[in-house]
C-alpha positions, 0 to 999 in steps of 0.5 A: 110032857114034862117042861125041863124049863120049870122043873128043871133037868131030867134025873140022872144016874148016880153015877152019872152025877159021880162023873159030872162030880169027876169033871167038875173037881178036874176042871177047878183043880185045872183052872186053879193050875192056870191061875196058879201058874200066872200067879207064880209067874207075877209073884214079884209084882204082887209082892209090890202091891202087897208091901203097899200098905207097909211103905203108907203105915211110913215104912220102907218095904225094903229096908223094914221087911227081910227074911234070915231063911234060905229058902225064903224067897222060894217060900214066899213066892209058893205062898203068893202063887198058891193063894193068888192062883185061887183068887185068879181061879175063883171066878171060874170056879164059880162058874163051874159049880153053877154049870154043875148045879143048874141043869137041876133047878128050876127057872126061878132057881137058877136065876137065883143061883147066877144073881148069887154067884155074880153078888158072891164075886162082887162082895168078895171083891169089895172085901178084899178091897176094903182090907186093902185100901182101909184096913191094913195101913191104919192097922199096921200103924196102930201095930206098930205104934203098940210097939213103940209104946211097949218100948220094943224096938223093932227093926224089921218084920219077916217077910213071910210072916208079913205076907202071911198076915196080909192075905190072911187078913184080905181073905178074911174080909172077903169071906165074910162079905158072902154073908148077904150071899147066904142070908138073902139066899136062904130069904128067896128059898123063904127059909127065913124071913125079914121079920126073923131077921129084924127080931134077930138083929141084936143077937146077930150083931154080938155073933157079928163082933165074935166072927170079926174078933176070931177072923182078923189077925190082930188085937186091935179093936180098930181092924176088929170094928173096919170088918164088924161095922160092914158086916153089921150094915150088910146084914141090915141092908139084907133085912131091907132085900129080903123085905122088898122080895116078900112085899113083891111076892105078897102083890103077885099072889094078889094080882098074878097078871 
């Protein structure tokens, strides 16, 4: 008799994994929707947390941001409620494609998968936060002090392409902070190692700068090294994780009881 527990779940038919496939598109499109529509519904008050960072660079949100389109103000409110109806959604969708993955898994597995998934939103999270509260103030300062130097007078910035930028750039940190999601993912399956990871430290730093000099919006080194500099000490500190988990794995085959 087969234990489900430790193997994972019975095979299914094809097309019963087109039909799981079916439903779990369905229900993230569904709960992207219902985020959507909150986002939609608080656009003006996200808007207000996103000019934040203008109004502490020491510019005044409604004076410095404007728009000369007509349908601008439909526009931007579309692009709040899409990208905020995703961030809403994520969690669930998340859960979604952990409930589609993990009546197939082992034990072991699937805890790996729910300990994944809970890190991938923290991670997420902290990334958004850190491009919030320490990136974008300091990062519109130097922007705009580059202009004064240039000697362009600017008057404004246009409203889309502002917030644009803004979520561009938080989406941004908070993709790159699933990084210690894949690495130590790939570590618990001993796909790599701590040892390769430490004698691959040196090149992953310089793909870890070209990452942060492609993603982030801007030219400035500063925005380039706030999302380089974490990355790098992510990217240690899975060293460190993925050591722990083989130092563990090494004292329970020596001593299984």
């Amino acid at each position: 008799m087969i234990d489900w527990d430790k193997q994972g779940g019975p095979v299914k038919t094809f097309l019963a994994h087109l039909d799981d496939l079916r439903r779990l598109l369905l229900g993230c499109l569904a709960a992207w929707g219902v985020g959507l529509a909150v986002a939609a519904n608080e656009a003006p008050r996200i808007l207000k947390i996103l000019v934040l960072p203008l109004e502490k660079a020491g510019q005044s949100p409604a004076k410095f941001l404007q728009t000369f389109e007509v349908m601008g103000g439909m526009n931007l409110a579309m692009t709040i409620a899409i990208w905020g109806g995703l961030l809403l959604a994520l969690p669930v969708i998340i859960g979604l494609i952990g409930h589609f993955i993990l009546p197939a898994l082992s034990v072991r597995e699937r805890r790996t998968v729910m300990i994944g998934g809970v890190l991938a939103v923290i991670l997420f999270g902290l990334g958004v936060s850190i491009a919030y509260f320490g990136m974008l103030p300091p990062a519109l300062r130097v922007m705009l002090w580059f202009n004064e130097w240039m000697g362009i007078r600017v008057e404004f910035f246009r409203i889309t392409d502002y917030v644009r930028f803004v979520l561009i750039m938080m989406a941004a940190f908070g993709i790159c902070f699933e990084l210690p999601v894949v690495l130590l993912g790939l570590g618990r399956m001993g796909i790599i190692t701590s040892d390769q990871l430490r004698r691959s430290r040196r090149v992953a730093i310089v793909i870890l700068l070209i990452v942060s000099m492609v993603v982030t919006p801007t030219t400035d080194p500063f925005s380039q090294l706030v999302l380089a500099v974490p990355m790098v000490l992510l990217y240690e500190a899975c060293i460190w994780s993925i050591w722990l988990m083989e130092r563990k794995a090494r004292e329970v085959e020596k001593d299984p009881l």
